[in-house]
C-alpha positions in Angstrom: -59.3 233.5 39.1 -58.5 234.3 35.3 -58.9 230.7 34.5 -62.3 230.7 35.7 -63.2 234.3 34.0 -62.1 232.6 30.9 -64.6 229.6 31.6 -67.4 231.6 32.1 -66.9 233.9 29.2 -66.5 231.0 26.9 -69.6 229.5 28.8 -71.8 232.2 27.5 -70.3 233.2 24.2 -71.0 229.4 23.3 -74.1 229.0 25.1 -76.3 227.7 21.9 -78.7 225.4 21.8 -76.7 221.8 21.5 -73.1 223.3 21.6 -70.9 221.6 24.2 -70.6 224.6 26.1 -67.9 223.6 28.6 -65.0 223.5 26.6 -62.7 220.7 26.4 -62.0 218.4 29.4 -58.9 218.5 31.1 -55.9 215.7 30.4 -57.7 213.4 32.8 -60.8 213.5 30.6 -62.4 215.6 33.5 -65.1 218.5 32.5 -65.7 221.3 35.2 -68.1 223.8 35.1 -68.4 226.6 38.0 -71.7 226.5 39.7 -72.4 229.9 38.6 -71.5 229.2 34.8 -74.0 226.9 33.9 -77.0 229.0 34.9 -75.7 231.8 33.2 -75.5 229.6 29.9 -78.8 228.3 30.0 -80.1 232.0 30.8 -78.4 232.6 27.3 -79.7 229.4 25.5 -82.0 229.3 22.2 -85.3 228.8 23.0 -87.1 226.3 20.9 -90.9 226.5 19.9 -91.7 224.3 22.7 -90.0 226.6 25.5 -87.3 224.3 25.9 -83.5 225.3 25.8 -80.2 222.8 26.3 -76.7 223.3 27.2 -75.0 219.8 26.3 -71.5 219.6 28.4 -70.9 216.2 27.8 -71.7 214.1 25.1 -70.0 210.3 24.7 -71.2 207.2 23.6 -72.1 205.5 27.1 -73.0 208.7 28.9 -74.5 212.8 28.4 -74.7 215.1 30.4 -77.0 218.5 29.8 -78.9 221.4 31.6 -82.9 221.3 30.3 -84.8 224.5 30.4 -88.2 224.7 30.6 -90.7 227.7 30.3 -93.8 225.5 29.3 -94.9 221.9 29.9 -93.0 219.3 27.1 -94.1 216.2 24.8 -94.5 213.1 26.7 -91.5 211.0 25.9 -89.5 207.9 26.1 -85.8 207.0 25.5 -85.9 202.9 24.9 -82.2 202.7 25.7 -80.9 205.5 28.1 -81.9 206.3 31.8 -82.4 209.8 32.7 -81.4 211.1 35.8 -82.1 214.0 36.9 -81.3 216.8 39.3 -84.0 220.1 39.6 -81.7 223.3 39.8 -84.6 225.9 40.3 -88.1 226.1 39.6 -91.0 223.4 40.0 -93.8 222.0 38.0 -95.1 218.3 37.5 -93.6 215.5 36.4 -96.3 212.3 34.9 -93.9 209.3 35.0 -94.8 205.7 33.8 -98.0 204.8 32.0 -98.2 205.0 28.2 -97.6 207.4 25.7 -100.5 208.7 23.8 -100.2 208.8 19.9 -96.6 208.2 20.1 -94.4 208.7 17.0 -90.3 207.6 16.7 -88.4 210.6 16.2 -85.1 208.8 16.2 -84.1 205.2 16.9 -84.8 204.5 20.5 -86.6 208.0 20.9 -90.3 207.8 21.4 -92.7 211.5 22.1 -95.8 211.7 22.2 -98.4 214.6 22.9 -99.5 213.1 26.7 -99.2 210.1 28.8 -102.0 208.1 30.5 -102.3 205.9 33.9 -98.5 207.5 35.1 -97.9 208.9 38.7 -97.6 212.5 38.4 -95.6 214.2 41.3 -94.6 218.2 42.0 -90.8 218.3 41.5 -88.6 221.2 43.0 -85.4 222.5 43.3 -83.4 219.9 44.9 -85.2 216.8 43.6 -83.4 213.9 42.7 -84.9 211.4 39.6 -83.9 208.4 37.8 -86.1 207.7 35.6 -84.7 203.9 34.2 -84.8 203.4 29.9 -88.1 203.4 28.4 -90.6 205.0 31.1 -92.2 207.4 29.8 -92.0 210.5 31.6 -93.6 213.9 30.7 -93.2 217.6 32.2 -97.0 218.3 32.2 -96.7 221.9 33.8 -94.2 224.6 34.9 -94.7 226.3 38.2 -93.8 229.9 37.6 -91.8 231.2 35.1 -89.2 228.3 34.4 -88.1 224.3 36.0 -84.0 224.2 35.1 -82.5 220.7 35.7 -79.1 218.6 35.0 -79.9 215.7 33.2 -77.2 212.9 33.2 -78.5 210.0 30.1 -77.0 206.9 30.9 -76.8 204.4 28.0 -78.8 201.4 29.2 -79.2 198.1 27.5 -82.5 197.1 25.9 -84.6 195.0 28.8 
């Protein structure tokens, strides 16, 4: 029981925007967060301009693994050599995925965004969906239902098809 008070204080005391936030995996490399703790960290986390916030809990070279908050809809974007997966913790909105990117710009190698997408298949997602979303669709959050859409997001490293 202390051990997980610990947690979830260090949880939110380091809940900034791209800070690992789950402290440092055990001696089998394992990373555990209660349920509870990661919704209280992303309650906590830096809003950006775009009303997005993170919490990254993992972060390697073949894998990441991060809770996304949104309060408004988000750039259009593609990653050309990571899969997204995705699992919707609370909240709703829509979801454009495929098409093409409209006036897209590289922010980063392998990191497309753009302002819309066209000619996707835009779906409601909600708390309890299930995505994966395979390296470089272009996927967009186009609206929030409510106030927020909170979902783990699990980046796979994918080779280039």
């Amino acid at each position: 029981m202390r051990l997980r008070i610990l947690l979830a204080l260090t949880l939110v005391a380091s809940a900034t925007l791209g800070t690992t936030a789950s402290g440092e995996p055990d001696r089998f490399g394992v990373t555990y967060v209660p349920g509870g703790a990661s919704r209280v960290a992303i309650e906590k986390a830096a809003n950006q301009a775009d009303g997005s916030a993170w919490i990254d809990y993992v972060r390697k070279a073949e894998h990441s693994t991060l809770v996304v908050r949104r309060t408004k809809p988000g750039r259009a974007e593609v990653h050309t050599e990571l899969t997204d997966v995705w699992y919707v913790i609370d909240g709703g909105g829509t979801l454009v995925t495929g098409g093409k990117l409209v006036d897209a710009k590289t922010i980063a190698p392998g990191e497309l965004r753009a302002r819309a997408s066209s000619g996707g298949i835009a779906r409601h997602i909600g708390k309890g969906d299930l995505l994966d979303i395979p390296a470089g669709v272009p996927h967009w959050v186009r609206g929030i239902d409510g106030k927020e859409l909170v979902y783990l997001t699990v980046k796979v490293a994918t080779p280039p098809r």
